[in-house]
mmJSON file of the N, C-alpha and C atoms, coordinates in Angstrom:
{"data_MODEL":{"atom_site":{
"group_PDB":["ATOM","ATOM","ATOM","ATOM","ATOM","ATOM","ATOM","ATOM","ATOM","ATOM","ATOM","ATOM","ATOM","ATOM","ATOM","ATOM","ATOM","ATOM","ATOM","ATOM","ATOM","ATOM","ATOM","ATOM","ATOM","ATOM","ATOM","ATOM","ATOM","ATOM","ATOM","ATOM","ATOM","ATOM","ATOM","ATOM","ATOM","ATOM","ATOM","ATOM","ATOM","ATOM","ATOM","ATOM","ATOM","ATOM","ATOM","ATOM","ATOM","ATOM","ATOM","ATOM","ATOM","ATOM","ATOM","ATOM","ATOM","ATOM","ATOM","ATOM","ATOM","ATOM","ATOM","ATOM","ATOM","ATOM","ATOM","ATOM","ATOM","ATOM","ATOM","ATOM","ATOM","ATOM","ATOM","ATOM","ATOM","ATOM","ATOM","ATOM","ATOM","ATOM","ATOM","ATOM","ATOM","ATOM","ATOM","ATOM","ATOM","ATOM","ATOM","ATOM","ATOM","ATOM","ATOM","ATOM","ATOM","ATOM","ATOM","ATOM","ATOM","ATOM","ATOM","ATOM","ATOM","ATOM","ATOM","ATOM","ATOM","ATOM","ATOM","ATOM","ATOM","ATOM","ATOM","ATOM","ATOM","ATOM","ATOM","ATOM","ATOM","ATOM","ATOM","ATOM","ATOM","ATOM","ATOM","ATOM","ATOM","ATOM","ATOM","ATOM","ATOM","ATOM","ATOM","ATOM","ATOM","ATOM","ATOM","ATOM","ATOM","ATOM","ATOM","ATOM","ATOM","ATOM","ATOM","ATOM","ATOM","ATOM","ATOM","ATOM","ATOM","ATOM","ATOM","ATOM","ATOM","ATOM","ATOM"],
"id":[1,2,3,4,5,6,7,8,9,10,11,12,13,14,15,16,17,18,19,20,21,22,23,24,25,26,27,28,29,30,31,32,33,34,35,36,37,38,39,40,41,42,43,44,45,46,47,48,49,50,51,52,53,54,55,56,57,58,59,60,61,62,63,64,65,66,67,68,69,70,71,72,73,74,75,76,77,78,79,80,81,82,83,84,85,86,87,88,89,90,91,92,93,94,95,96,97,98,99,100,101,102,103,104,105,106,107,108,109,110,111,112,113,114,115,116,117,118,119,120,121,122,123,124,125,126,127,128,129,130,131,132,133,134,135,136,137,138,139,140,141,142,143,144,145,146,147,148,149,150,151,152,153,154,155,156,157,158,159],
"type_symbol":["N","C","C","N","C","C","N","C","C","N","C","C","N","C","C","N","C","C","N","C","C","N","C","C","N","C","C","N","C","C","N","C","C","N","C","C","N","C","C","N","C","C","N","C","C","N","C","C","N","C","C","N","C","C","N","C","C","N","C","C","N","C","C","N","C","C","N","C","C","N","C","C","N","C","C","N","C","C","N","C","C","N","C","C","N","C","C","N","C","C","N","C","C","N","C","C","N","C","C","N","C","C","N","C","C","N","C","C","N","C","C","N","C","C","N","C","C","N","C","C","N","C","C","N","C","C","N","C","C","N","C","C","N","C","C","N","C","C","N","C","C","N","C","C","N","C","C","N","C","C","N","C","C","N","C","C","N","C","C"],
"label_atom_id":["N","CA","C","N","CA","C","N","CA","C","N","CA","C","N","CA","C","N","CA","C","N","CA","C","N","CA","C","N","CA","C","N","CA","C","N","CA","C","N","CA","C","N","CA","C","N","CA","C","N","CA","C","N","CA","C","N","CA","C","N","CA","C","N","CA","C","N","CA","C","N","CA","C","N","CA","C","N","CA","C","N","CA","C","N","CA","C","N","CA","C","N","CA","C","N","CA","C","N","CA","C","N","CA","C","N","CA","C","N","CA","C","N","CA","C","N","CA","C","N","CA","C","N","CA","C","N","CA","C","N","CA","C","N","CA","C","N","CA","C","N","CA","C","N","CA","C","N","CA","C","N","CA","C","N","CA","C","N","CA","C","N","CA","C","N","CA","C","N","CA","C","N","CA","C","N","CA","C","N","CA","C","N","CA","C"],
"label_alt_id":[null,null,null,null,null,null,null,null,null,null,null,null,null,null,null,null,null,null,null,null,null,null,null,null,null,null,null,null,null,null,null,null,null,null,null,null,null,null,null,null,null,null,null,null,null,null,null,null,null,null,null,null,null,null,null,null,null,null,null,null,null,null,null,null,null,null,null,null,null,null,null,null,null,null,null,null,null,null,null,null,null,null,null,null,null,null,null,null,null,null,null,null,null,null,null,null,null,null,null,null,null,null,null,null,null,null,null,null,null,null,null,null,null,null,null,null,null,null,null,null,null,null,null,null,null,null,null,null,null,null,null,null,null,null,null,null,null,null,null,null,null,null,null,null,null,null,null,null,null,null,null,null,null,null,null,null,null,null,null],
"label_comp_id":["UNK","UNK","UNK","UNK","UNK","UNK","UNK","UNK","UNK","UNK","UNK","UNK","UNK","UNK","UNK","UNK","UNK","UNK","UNK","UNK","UNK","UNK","UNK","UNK","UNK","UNK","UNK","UNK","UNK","UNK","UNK","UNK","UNK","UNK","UNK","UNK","UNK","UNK","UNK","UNK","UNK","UNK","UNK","UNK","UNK","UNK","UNK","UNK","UNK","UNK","UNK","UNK","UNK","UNK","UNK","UNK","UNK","UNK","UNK","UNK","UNK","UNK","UNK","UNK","UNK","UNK","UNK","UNK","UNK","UNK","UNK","UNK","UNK","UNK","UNK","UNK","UNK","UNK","UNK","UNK","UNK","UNK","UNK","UNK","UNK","UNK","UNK","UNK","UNK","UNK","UNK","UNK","UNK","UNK","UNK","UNK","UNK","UNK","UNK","UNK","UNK","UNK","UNK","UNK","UNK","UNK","UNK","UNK","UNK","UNK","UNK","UNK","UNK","UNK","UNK","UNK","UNK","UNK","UNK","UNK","UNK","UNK","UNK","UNK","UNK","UNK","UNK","UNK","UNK","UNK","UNK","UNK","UNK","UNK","UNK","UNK","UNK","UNK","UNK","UNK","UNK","UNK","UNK","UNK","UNK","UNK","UNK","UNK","UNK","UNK","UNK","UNK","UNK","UNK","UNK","UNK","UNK","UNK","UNK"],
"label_asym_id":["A","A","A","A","A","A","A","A","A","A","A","A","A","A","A","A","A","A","A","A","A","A","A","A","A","A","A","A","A","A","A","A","A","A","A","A","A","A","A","A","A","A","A","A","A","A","A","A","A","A","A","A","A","A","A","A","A","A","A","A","A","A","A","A","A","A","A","A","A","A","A","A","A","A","A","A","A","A","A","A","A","A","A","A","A","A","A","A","A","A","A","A","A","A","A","A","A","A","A","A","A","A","A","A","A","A","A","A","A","A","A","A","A","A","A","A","A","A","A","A","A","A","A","A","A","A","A","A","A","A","A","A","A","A","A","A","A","A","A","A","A","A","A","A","A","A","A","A","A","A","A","A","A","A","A","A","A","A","A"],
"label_entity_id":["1","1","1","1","1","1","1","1","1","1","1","1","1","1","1","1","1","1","1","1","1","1","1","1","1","1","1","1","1","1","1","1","1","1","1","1","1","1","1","1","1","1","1","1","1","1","1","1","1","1","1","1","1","1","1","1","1","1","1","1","1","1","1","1","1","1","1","1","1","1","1","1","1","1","1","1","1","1","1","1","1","1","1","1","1","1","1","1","1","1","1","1","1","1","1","1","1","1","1","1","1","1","1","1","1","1","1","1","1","1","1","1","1","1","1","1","1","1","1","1","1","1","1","1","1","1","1","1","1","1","1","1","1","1","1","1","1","1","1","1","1","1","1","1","1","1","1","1","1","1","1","1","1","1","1","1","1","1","1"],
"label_seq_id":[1,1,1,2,2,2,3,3,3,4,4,4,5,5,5,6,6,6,7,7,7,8,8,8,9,9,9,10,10,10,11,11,11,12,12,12,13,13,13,14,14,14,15,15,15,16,16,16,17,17,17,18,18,18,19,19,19,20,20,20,21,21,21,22,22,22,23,23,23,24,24,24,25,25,25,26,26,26,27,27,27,28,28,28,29,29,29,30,30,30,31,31,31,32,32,32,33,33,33,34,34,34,35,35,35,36,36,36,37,37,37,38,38,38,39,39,39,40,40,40,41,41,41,42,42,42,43,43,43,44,44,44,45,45,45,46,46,46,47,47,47,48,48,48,49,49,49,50,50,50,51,51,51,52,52,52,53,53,53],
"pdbx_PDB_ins_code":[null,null,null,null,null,null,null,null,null,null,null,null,null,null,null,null,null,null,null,null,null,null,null,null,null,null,null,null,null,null,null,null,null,null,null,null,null,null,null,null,null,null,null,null,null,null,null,null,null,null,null,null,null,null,null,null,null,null,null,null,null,null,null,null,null,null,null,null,null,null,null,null,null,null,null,null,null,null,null,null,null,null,null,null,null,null,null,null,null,null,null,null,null,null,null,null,null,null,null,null,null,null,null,null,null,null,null,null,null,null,null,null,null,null,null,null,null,null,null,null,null,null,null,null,null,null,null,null,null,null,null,null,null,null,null,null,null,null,null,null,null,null,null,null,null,null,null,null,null,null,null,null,null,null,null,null,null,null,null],
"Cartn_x":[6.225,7.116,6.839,5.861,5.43,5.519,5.396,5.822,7.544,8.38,9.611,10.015,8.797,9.555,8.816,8.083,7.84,6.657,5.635,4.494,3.7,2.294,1.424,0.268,0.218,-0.556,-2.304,-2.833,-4.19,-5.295,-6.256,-7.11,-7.395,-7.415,-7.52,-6.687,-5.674,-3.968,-4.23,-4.014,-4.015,-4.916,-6.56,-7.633,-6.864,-6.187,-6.082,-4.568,-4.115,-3.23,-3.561,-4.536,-4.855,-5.652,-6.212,-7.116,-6.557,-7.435,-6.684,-6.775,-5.428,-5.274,-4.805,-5.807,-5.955,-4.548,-3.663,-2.829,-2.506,-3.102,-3.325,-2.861,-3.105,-2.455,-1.327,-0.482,0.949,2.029,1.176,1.89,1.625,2.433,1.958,2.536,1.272,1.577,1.268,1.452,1.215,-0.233,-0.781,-2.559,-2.767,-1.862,-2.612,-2.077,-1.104,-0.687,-1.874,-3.092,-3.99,-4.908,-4.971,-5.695,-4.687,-3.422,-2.639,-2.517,-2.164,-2.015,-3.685,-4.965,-6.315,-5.917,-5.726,-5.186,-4.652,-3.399,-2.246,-2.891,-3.853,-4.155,-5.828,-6.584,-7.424,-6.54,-5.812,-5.253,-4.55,-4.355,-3.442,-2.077,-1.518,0.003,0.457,1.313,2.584,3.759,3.925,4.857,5.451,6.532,7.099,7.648,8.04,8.433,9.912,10.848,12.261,12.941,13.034,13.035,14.444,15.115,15.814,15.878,14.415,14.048,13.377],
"Cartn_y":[-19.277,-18.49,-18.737,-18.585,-19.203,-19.979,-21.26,-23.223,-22.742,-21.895,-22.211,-20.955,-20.685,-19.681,-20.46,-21.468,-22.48,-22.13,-21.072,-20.778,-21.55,-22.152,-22.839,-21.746,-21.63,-20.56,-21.118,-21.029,-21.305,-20.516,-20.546,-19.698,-18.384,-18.75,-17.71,-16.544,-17.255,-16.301,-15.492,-16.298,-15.682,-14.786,-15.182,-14.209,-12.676,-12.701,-11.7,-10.49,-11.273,-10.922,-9.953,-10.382,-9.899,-8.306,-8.517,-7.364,-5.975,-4.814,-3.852,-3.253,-2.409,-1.697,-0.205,0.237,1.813,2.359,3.378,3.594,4.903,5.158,5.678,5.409,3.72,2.834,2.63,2.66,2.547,3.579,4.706,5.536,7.199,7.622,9.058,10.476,11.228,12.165,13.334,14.252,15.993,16.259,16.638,17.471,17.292,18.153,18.43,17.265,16.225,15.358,14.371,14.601,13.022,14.243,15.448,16.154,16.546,16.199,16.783,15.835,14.308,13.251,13.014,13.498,13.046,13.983,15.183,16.405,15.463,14.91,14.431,13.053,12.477,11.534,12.151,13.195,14.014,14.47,15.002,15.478,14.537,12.913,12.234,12.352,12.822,13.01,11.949,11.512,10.578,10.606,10.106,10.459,8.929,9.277,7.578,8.492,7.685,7.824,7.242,7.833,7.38,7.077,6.466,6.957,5.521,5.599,5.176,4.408,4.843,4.014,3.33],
"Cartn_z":[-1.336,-0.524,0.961,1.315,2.674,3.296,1.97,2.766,2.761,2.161,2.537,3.144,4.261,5.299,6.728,6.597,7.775,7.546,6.65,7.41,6.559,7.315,6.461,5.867,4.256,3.838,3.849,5.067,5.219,4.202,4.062,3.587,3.887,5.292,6.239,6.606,6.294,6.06,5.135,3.76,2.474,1.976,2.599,2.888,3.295,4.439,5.348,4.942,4.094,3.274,2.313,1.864,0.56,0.465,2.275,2.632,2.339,1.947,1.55,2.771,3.01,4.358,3.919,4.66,3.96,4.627,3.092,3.436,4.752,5.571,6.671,8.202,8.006,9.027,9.123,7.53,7.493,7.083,6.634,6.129,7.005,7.185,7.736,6.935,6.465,5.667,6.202,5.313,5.251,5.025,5.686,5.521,4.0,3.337,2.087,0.96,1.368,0.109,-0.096,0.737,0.025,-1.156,-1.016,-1.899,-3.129,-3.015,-4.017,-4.859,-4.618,-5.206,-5.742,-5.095,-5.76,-6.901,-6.451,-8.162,-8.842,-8.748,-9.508,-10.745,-9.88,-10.55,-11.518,-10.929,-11.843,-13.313,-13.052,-14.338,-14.837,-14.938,-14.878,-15.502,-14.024,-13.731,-13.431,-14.333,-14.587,-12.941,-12.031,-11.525,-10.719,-10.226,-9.756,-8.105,-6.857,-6.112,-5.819,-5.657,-5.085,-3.992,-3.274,-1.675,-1.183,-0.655,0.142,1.894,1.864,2.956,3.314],
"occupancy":[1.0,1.0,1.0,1.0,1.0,1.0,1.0,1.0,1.0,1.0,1.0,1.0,1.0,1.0,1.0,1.0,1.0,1.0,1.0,1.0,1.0,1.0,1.0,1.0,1.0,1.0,1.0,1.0,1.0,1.0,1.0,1.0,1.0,1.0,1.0,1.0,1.0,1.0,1.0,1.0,1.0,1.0,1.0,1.0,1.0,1.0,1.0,1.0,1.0,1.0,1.0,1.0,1.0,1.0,1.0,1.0,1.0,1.0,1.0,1.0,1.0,1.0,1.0,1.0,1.0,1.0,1.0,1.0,1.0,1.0,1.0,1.0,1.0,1.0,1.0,1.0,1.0,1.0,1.0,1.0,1.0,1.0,1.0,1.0,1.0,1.0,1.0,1.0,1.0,1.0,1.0,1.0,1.0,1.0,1.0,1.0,1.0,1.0,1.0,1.0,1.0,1.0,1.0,1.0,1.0,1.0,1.0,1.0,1.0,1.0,1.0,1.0,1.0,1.0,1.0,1.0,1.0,1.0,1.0,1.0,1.0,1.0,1.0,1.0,1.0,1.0,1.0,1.0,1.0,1.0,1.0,1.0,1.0,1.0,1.0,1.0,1.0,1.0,1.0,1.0,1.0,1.0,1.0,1.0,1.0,1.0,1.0,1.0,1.0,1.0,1.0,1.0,1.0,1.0,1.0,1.0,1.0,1.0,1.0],
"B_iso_or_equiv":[0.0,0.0,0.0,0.0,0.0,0.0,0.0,0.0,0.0,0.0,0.0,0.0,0.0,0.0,0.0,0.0,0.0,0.0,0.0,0.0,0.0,0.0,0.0,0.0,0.0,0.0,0.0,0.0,0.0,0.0,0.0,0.0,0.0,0.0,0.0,0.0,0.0,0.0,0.0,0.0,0.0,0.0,0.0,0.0,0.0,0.0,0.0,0.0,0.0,0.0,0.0,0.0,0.0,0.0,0.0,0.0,0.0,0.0,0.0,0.0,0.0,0.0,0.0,0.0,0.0,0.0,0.0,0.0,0.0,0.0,0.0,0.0,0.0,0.0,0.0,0.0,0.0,0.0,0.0,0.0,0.0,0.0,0.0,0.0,0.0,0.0,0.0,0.0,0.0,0.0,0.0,0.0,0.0,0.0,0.0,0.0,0.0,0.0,0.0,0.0,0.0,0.0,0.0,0.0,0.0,0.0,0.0,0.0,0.0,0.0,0.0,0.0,0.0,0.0,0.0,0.0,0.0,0.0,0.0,0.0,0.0,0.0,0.0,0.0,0.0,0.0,0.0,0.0,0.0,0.0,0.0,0.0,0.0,0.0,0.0,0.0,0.0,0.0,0.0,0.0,0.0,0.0,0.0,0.0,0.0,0.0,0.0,0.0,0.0,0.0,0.0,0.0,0.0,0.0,0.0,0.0,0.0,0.0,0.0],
"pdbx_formal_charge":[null,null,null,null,null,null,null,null,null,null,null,null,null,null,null,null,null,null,null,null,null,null,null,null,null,null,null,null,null,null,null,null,null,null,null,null,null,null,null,null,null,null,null,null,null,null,null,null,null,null,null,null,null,null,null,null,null,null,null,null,null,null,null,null,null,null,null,null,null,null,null,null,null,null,null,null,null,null,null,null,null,null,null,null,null,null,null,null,null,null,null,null,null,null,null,null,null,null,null,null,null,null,null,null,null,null,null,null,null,null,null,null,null,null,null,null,null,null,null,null,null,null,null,null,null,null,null,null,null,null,null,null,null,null,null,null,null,null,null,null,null,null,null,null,null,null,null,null,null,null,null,null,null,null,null,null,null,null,null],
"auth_seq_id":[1,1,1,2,2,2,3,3,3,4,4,4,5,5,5,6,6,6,7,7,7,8,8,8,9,9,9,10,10,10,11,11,11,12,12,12,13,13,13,14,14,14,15,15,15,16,16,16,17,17,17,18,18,18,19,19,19,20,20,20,21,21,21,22,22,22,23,23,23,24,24,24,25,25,25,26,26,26,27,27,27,28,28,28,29,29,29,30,30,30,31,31,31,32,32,32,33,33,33,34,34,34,35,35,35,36,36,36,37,37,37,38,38,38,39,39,39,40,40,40,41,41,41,42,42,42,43,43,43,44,44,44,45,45,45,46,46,46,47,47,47,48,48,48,49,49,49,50,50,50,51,51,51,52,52,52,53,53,53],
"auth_comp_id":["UNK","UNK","UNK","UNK","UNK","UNK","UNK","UNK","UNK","UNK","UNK","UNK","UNK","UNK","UNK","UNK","UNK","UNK","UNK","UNK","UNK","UNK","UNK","UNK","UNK","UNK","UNK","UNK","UNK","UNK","UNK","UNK","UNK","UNK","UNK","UNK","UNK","UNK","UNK","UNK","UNK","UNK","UNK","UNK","UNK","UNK","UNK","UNK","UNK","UNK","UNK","UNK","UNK","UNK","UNK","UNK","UNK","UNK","UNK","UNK","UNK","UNK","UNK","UNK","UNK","UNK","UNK","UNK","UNK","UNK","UNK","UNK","UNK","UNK","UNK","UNK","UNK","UNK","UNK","UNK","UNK","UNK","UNK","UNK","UNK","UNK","UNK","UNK","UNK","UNK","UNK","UNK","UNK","UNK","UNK","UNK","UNK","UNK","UNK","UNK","UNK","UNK","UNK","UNK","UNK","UNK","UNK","UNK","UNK","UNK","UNK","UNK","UNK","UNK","UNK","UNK","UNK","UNK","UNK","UNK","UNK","UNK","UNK","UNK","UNK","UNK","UNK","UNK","UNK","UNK","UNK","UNK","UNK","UNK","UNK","UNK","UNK","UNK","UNK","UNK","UNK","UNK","UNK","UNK","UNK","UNK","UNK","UNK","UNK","UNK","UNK","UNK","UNK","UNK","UNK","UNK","UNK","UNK","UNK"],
"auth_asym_id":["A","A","A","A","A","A","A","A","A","A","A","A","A","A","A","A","A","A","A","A","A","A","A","A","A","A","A","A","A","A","A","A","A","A","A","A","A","A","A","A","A","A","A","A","A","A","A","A","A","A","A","A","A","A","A","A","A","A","A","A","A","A","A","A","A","A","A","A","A","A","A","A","A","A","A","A","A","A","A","A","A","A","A","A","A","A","A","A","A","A","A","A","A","A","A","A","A","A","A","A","A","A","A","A","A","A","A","A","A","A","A","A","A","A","A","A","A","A","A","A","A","A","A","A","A","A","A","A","A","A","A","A","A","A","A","A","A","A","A","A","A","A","A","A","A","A","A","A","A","A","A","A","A","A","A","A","A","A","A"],
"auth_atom_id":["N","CA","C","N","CA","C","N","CA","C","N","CA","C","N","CA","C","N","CA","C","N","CA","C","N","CA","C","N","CA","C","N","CA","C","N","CA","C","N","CA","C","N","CA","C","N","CA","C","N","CA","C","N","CA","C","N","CA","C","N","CA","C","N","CA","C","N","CA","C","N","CA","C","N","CA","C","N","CA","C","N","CA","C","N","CA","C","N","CA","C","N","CA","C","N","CA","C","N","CA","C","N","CA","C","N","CA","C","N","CA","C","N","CA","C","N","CA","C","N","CA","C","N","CA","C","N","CA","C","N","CA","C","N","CA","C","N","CA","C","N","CA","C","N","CA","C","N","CA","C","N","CA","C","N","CA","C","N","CA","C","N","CA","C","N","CA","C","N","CA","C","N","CA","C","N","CA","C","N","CA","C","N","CA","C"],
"pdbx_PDB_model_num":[1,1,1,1,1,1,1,1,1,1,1,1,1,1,1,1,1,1,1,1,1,1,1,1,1,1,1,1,1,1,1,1,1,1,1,1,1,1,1,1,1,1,1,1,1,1,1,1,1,1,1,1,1,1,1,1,1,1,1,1,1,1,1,1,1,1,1,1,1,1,1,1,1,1,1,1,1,1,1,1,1,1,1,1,1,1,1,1,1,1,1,1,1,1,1,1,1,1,1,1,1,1,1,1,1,1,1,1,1,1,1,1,1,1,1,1,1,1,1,1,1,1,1,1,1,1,1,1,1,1,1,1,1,1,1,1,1,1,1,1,1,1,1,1,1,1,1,1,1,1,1,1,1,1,1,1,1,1,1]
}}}
């Protein structure tokens, strides 16, 4: 996908790609949804997200 978007996939790229980026940096939430979703997945709750944007 990369060689046919011009980019050359180096090691170094693909390394940096791969890095996990805590969802904090990209996402902005409510105080209490990182303790509700740790609940959600304690009791393991089944759930999917829908969103439109």
């Amino acid at each position: 996908m990369l060689r046919h978007t011009g980019v050359d996939p180096t090691p170094e790229l693909l390394a940096d790609l791969r890095r996990e980026v805590p969802p904090a940096t990209i996402l902005e939430t409510y105080p209490e949804v990182v303790g509700t979703l740790e609940e959600f997945r304690r009791r393991e709750v089944r759930m999917a997200v829908v969103s439109d944007a």
